[in-house]
C-alpha positions in Angstrom: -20.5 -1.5 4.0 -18.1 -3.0 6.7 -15.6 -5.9 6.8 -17.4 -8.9 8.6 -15.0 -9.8 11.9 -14.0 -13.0 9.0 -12.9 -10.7 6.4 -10.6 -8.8 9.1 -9.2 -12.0 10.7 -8.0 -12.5 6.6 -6.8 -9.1 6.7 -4.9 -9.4 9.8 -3.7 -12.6 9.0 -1.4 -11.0 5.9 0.1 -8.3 9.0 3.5 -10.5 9.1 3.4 -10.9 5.4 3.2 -7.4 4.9 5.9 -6.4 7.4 8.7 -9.0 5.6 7.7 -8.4 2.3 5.4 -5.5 2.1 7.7 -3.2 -0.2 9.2 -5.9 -2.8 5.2 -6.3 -2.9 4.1 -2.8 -4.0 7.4 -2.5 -6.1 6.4 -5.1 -8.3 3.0 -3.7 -8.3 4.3 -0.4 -9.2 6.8 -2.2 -12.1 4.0 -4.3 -13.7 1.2 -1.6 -13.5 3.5 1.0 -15.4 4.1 -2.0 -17.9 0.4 -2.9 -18.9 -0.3 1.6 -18.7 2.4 3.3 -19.4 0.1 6.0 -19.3 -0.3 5.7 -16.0 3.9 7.2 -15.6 2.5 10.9 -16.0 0.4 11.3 -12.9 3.0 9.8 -10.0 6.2 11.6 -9.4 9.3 9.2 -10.9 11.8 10.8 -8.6 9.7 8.8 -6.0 9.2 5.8 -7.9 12.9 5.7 -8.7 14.4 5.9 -5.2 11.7 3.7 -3.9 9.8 6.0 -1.7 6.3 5.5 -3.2 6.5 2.0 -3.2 7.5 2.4 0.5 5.0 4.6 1.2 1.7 2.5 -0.4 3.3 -0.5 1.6 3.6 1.1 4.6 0.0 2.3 4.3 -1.0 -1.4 3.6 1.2 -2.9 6.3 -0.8 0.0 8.8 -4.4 -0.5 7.3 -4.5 -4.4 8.0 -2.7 -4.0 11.5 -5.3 -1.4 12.1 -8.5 -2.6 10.0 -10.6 -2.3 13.6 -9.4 1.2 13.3 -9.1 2.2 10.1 -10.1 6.1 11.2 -6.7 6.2 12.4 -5.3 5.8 8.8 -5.9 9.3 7.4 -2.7 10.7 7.7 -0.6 7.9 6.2 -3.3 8.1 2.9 -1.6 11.6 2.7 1.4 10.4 2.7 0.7 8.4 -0.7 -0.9 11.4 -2.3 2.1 13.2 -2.7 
């Protein structure tokens, strides 16, 4: 199933959003989702999540998916990134 060209002008649309704001974003994500599963802690390194870099990292990959949703092939390598 692909994005109709509406459902990527909404993606694209969130671009400056995500640039300004995209790690205080995924931060709070992080922060809330560890609150409601603590469970959750054990399977995402905290040495990351404590210096900041995996919030960086999924908000970076969000910032680059939406700039990119006509070409999303090209967002292999920063999915990597988040796996570690």
């Amino acid at each position: 199933m692909s994005l109709t060209n509406e459902q990527k002008k909404t993606v694209k649309s969130t671009v400056p959003i995500l640039k300004e704001s995209g790690k205080e974003i995924t931060s709070m994500f992080y922060k809330q989702m560890f609150i409601a599963h603590p469970e959750l802690l054990d399977l995402f390194n905290r040495t990351n999540q404590k210096i900041g870099a995996q919030p960086l990292a999924l908000a970076n990959t969000i910032y680059f998916a939406a700039e990119n949703i006509d070409h999303l092939d090209a967002l292999t390598p920063q999915v990597k990134i988040i796996a570690h």
